[in-house]
N, C-alpha and C positions, 0 to 999 in steps of 0.2 A: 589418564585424564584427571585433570584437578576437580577434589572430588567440591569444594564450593561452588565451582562453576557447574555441576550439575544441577544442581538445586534453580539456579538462574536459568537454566535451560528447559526445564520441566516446568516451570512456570510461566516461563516467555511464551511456550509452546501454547500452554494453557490459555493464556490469555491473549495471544495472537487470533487463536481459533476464537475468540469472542470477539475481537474485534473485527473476522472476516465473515464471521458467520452470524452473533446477533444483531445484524443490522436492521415506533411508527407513532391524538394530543394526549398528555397524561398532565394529572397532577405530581408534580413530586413533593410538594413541603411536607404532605402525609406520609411519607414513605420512612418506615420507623427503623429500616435500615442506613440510613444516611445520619441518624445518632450516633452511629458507631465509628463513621468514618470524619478523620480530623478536615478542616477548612485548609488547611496547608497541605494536605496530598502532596506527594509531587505529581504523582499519577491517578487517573480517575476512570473507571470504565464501567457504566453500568446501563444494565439493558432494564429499566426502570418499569418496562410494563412485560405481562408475562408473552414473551416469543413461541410461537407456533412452532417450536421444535422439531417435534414426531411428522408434519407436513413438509417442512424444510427438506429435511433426510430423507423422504421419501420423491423430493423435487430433483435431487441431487443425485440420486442413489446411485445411477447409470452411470455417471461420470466420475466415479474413484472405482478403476480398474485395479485386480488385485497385483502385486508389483513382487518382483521374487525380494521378500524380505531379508529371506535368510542371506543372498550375497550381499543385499545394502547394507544391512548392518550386522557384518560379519564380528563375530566373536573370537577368541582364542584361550589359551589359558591364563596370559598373566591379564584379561580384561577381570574388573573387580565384581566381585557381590552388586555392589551400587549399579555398577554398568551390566549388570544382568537383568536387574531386578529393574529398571528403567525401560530397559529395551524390550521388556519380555509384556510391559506395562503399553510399550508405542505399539509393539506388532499386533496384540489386542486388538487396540483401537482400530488399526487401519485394517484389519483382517474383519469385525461385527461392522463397520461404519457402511460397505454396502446395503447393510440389512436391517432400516432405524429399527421393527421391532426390535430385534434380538440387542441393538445398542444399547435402545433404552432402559433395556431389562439384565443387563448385564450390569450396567452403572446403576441399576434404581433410579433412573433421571424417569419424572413426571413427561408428559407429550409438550405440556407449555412450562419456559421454564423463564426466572429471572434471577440473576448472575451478576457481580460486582467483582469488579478489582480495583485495590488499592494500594496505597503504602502508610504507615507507620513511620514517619521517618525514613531507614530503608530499607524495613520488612513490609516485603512484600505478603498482601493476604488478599485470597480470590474467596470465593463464597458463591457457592451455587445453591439453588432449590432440589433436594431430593426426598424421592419417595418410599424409597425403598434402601436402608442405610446397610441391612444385611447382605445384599446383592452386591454393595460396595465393596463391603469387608472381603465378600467372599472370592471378588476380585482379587483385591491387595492378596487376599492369603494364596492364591492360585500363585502369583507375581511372585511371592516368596520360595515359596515350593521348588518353582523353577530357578529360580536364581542365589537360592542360599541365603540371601540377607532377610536376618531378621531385624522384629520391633519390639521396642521397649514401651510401656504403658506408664505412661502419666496423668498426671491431674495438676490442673489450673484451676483454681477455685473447687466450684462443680464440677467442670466438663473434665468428663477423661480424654486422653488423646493417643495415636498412634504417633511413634515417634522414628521416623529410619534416618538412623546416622549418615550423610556426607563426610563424615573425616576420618583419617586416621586415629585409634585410640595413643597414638604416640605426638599427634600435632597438637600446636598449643593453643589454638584454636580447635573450638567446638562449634560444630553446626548441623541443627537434624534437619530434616523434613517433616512436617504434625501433619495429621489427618485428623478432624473432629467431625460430631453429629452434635448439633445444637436445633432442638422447635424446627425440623424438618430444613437446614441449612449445613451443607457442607460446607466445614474450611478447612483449606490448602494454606499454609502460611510456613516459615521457618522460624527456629529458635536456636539463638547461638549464643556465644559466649558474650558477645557485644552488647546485647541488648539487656535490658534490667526486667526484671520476672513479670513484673505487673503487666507489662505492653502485652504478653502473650496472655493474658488475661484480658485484655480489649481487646487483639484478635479473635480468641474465641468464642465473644460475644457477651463475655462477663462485666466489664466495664465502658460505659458511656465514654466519652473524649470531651475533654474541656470545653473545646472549641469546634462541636460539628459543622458539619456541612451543611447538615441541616436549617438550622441558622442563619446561612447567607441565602442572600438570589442567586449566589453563582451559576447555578446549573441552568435557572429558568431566564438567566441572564445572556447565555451561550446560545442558547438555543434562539432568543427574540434577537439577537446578535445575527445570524447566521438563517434564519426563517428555517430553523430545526423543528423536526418533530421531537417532541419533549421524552417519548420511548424510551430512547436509547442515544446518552449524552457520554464523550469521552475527551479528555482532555492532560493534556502532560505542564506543568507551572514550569514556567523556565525562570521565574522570579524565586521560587523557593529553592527550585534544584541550584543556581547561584549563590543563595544565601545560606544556604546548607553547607559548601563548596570552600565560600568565603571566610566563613566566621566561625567561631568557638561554640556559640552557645543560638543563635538567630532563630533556629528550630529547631523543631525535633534531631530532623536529620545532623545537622552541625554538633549538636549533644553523643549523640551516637557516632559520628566521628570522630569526635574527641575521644570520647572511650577507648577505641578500635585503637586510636593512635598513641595510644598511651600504655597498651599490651605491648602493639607491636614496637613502640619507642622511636617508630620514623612517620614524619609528615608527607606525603609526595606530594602534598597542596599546599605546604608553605608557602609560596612563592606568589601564591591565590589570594595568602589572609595578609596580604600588607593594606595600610589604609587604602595608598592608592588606586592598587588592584579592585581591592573593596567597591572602590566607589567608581571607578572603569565600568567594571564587571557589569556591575549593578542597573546604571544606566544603559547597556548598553541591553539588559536583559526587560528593562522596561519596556524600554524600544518596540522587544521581541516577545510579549509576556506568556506567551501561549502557542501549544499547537491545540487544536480542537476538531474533533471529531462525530459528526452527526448523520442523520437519515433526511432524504429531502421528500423519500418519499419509500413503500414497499407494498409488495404482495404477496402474500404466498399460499399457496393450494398444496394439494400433494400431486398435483401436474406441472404445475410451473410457478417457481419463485420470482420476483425482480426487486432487486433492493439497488434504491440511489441512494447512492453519500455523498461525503464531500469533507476531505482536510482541507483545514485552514491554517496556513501558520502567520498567525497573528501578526499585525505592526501597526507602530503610530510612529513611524518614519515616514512624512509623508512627501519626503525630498525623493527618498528611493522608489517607494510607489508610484508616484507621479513617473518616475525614468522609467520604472516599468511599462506601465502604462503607455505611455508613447511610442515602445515597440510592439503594441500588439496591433497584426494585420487582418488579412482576411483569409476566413475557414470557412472552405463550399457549405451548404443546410445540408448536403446529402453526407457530409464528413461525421455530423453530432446529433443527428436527429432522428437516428435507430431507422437508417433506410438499408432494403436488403440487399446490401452487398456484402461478399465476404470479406475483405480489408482494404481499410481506408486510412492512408496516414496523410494529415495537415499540417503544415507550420505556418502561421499566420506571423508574419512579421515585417515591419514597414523597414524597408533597405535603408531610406535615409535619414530615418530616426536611430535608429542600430548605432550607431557611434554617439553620437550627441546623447546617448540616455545611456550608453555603458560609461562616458567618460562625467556625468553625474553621479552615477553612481560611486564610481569610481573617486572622484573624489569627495563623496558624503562619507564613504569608507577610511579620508583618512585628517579625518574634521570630527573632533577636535586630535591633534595631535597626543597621544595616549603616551603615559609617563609607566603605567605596569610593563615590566621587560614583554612578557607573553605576546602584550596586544602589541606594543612598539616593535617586536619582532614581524610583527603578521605588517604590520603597516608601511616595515621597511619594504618587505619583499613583496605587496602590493603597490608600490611603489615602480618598480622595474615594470608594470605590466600595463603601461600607458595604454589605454581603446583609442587612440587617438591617430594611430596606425590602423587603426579597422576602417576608416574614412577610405581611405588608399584602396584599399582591399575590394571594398563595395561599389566601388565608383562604375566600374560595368554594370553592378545592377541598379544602377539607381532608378529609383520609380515602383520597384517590384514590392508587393505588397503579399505575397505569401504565395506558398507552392505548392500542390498533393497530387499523390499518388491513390490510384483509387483500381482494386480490381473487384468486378462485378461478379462477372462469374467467371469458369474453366472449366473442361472437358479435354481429357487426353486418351489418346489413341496411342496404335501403332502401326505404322508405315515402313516398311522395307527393313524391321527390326530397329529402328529410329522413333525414341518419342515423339510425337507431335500434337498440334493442339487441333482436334476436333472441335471446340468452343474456346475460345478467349476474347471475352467482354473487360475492357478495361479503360480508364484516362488517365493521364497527366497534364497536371494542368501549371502555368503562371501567371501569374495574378497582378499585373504592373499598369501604372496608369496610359505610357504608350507601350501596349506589347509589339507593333511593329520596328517601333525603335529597339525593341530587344532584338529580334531578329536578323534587323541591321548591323547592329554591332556585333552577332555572332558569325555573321558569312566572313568576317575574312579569317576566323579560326577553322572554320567548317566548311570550304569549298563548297560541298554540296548543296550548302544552302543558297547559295548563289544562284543555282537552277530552278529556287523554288519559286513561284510568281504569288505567291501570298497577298492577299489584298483585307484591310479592316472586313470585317463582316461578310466576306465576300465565299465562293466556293470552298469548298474542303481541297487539298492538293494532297496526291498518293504519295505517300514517303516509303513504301513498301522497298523500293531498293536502298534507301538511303538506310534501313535496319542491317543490311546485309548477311539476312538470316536466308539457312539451308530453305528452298521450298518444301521439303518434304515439313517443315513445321506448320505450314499450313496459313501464318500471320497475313494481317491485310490490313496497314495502318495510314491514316491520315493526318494532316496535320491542320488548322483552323486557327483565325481570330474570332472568338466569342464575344465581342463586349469588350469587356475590358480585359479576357483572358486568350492567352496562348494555350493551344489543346491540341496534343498529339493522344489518339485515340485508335480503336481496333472495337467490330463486334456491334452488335445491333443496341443494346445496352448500352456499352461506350458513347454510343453516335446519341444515347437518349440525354445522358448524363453532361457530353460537350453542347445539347442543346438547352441543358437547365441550367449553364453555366452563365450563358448569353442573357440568361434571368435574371443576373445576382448582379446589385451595383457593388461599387468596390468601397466597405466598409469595414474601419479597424470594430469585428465582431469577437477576435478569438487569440491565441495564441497558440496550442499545441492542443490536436484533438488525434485520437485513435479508434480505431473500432473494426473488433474481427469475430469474425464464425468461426469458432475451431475446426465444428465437422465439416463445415461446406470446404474450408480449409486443407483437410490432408484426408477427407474422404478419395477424393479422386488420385491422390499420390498412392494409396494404398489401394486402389483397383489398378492403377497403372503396374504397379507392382506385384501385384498377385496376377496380372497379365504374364508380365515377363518369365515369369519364376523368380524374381531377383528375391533375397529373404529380407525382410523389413527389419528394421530395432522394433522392440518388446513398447517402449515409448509411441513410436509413430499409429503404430496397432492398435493403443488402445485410444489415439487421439480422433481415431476416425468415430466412434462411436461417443464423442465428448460432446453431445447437445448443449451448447454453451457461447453464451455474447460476451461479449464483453466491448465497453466503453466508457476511454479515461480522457480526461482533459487538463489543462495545466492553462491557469491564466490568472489575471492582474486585477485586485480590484480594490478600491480603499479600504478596505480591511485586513487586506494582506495578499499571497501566494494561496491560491485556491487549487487545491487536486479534485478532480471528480470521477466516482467511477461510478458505473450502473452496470450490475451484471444481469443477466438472465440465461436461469436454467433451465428445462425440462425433462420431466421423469425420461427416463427409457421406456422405447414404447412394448420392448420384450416382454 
């Protein structure tokens, strides 16, 4: 394994888990940790007010089953020091993470904690709150024990540091991993040959930054931006990471590239720093200047958590948003609005917008003609990929305005050694503005439809043979116009959901909504299964006992591409 790319990987890791887990108004300009971090970040994540940590883990706890470590991350002899001493560091975590006391006290992590991550150009540095810096240590030294790799002690300024080397003492490149305790803060950060001594001196919390963060309204910018809780604000610059990319000297980052490229004596981004690339690039990362990351809203107990967020990735292209925008259809209220069923997927999208707003797009993609090879390459071969053939495509469904699938509930059985469904509540649904005209144009594919006497608004018709399922499974399906929807449905549930359908006028509300119960989800696969004798995976087993929501969305709005997710957990009631 290259051992630089560990380093990238133990950090990622680190601050993945902050971004999935510190996810509520605060002030920030007070916050006398944002002196430390530059207005140029490329990257930003900070959970600005202090997180209910020790209630979170106790919300969660049930659901991270213990998993057989030792074959996931199987070792050997020629695996390194590094790769020992990492892994010995991951199994840790995921082995105390069921049990937040014993977590918090193994880390010396306080119950509420507040945590940053950023960059230096392109050192990365995380900083957490701890209370306990001995209990730290006492990890790391466990981690050693086990693993053989030792640490060197240093000192930057005042702060001493723990130091575990990433590289060969034969490569020409140098790069550690630091551990420091600074005024009850942890930081994680790396020190390599790249970088000039002082920056690991602003990492560690010894020197201020020119140009803080502090300084700007960015953050409280994002946030009134996006109707963020000011908590917990996170965001990646696609304007600096470009200009870093670009240029020689632009920022931090570009100064530290140049370094880098003047040990190793090869550029792979030449081709980046010509004027015209430059100024390609650049504009086109205006365009794009942000992804941004924030809380719409959370709770958490030590019963039950729910945190909503929401990525955003920015634009002020508002040729290509507007095309977005014109393909968003219609997504049922039961698909997004945290109703109990256990999976629902939507895709909200208007059929005869679908071409007319891909071939906008399509060509805002190659407007203005770009003179950098890179871009002029991507614009040739977006070129060949005409949406103008999607018209053709769609022409059967024209009118339809979006589709889901939605199952309510299940119960299975068994019958003459045959699974079958003792319960299945379910619909699917079409969403067009004449759905009899859909139906029309399907019978002369599908014979059988031809028998069906379908009328707008009119009785349910049994399609129960048209499924051509064994009876022993027990199904009984109907088919309906609702409104302005087609609904093939089964189950008392189903018959409630094809009549809230009949509710819904047909409005561009949505584009891509999800939402599932894990337990309600593969609880009853694993009773059907401990039924049979069959042996389950180690996986399925522990999903049944995953008290857990989950629901994401994906949709269009002048501000950009919006992701949404809202999870909700609950303790185990063991």
């Amino acid at each position: 394994m290259n051992k630089m790319a560990i380093a990238a990987v133990v950090l990622a890791v680190g601050a993945g888990g902050y971004f999935l887990s510190q996810q509520g108004t605060s002030v920030v300009k007070n916050d006398p940790m944002l002196d430390y971090i530059p207005a140029d970040t490329l990257a930003f994540s900070g959970q600005l007010v202090p997180f209910p940590l020790k209630d979170y883990l106790y919300s969660i706890a049930g659901n991270y089953q213990a998993y057989d470590l030792d074959k996931m991350l199987s070792l050997d002899d020629s695996s390194s020091a590094q790769e020992r001493f990492f892994i010995s560091l991951y199994k840790q975590y995921m082995t105390v993470l069921p049990e937040p006391e014993t977590l918090l006290s193994t880390y010396g992590l306080p119950d509420s904690i507040k945590s940053y991550f950023y960059t230096l150009g392109a050192l990365p540095v995380m900083k957490v709150e701890i209370s306990n810096p001995a209990a730290f240590w006492a990890e790391l030294d466990r981690a050693e024990q086990e693993s053989g790799l030792t640490h060197t002690m240093g000192k930057s300024g005042s702060v001493e540091y723990r130091g575990y080397t990433l590289t060969d003492v034969d490569e020409k490149e140098h790069a550690e991993i630091v551990f420091s305790v600074k005024d009850g803060w942890l930081t994680v950060t790396l020190n390599t040959s790249f970088n000039q001594a002082e920056l690991l001196e602003t990492a560690l919390g010894e020197k201020k930054v020119e140009h803080p963060i502090s300084e700007t309204t960015l953050l409280q910018d994002i946030a009134n931006t996006h109707g963020f809780m000011q908590d917990s604000i996170s965001f990646i610059n696609h304007v600096e990471l470009v200009k870093g990319l670009t240029s020689t000297d632009g920022n931090m980052l570009a100064k530290q590239m140049t370094k880098m490229i003047e040990i190793q004596g090869e550029d792979p981004f030449a081709e980046m720093k010509t004027p015209v690339c430059q100024t390609e690039l650049s504009a086109i990362a205006a365009n794009w200047p942000r992804s941004v990351m924030g809380l719409n809203s959370y709770s958490i107990t030590r019963e039950e958590s729910t945190i909503d967020a929401a990525v955003v990735l920015e634009s002020n292209n508002q040729v290509i948003l507007s095309a977005l925008n014109k393909m968003r259809g219609f997504v049922p209220s039961f698909a997004s609005n945290g109703h109990d069923n256990i999976l629902s997927l939507s895709l909200g999208i208007d059929v005869n917008q679908l071409a007319p707003a891909l071939n906008e797009v399509w060509k805002d993609l190659q407007t203005p003609q770009y003179q950098c090879a890179a871009l002029a390459q991507m614009q040739s071969e977006l070129s060949e990929l005409n949406p103008a053939m999607l018209g053709m495509m769609t022409g059967m469904a024209n009118g339809v305005k979006g589709i889901s699938v939605t199952l309510a509930d299940y119960k299975l059985t068994e019958k003459n050694g045959q699974a079958s469904f003792e319960k299945l509540d379910a619909l699917i649904s079409v969403s067009a503005e004449k759905p009899m005209m859909l139906v029309d144009m399907m019978k002369p594919f599908y014979p059988p439809l031809a028998e069906v006497d379908l009328k707008d608004n009119g009785d349910p018709v049994d399609i129960t043979p048209m499924l051509m399922l064994p009876p022993e499974f027990g199904v009984s399906a109907k088919l309906a116009i609702k409104g302005s929807h087609l609904v093939a449905y089964t189950g008392d549930r189903g018959t409630e959901l094809a009549d809230l359908m009949y509710k819904q006028s047909l409005e561009s509300n949505g584009f891509f909504d999800l939402s599932v119960d894990y337990q309600k989800m593969f609880a009853p696969l694993v009773d059907m299964a401990e039924m049979s004798g069959e042996p389950m995976p180690e996986e399925l087993l522990m999903l049944k006992d995953y008290d857990m929501r989950l629901q994401m969305s994906v949709d269009f709005t002048d501000k950009g591409l919006v992701i949404g997710s809202k999870v909700n957990s609950k303790a185990s009631a063991k």
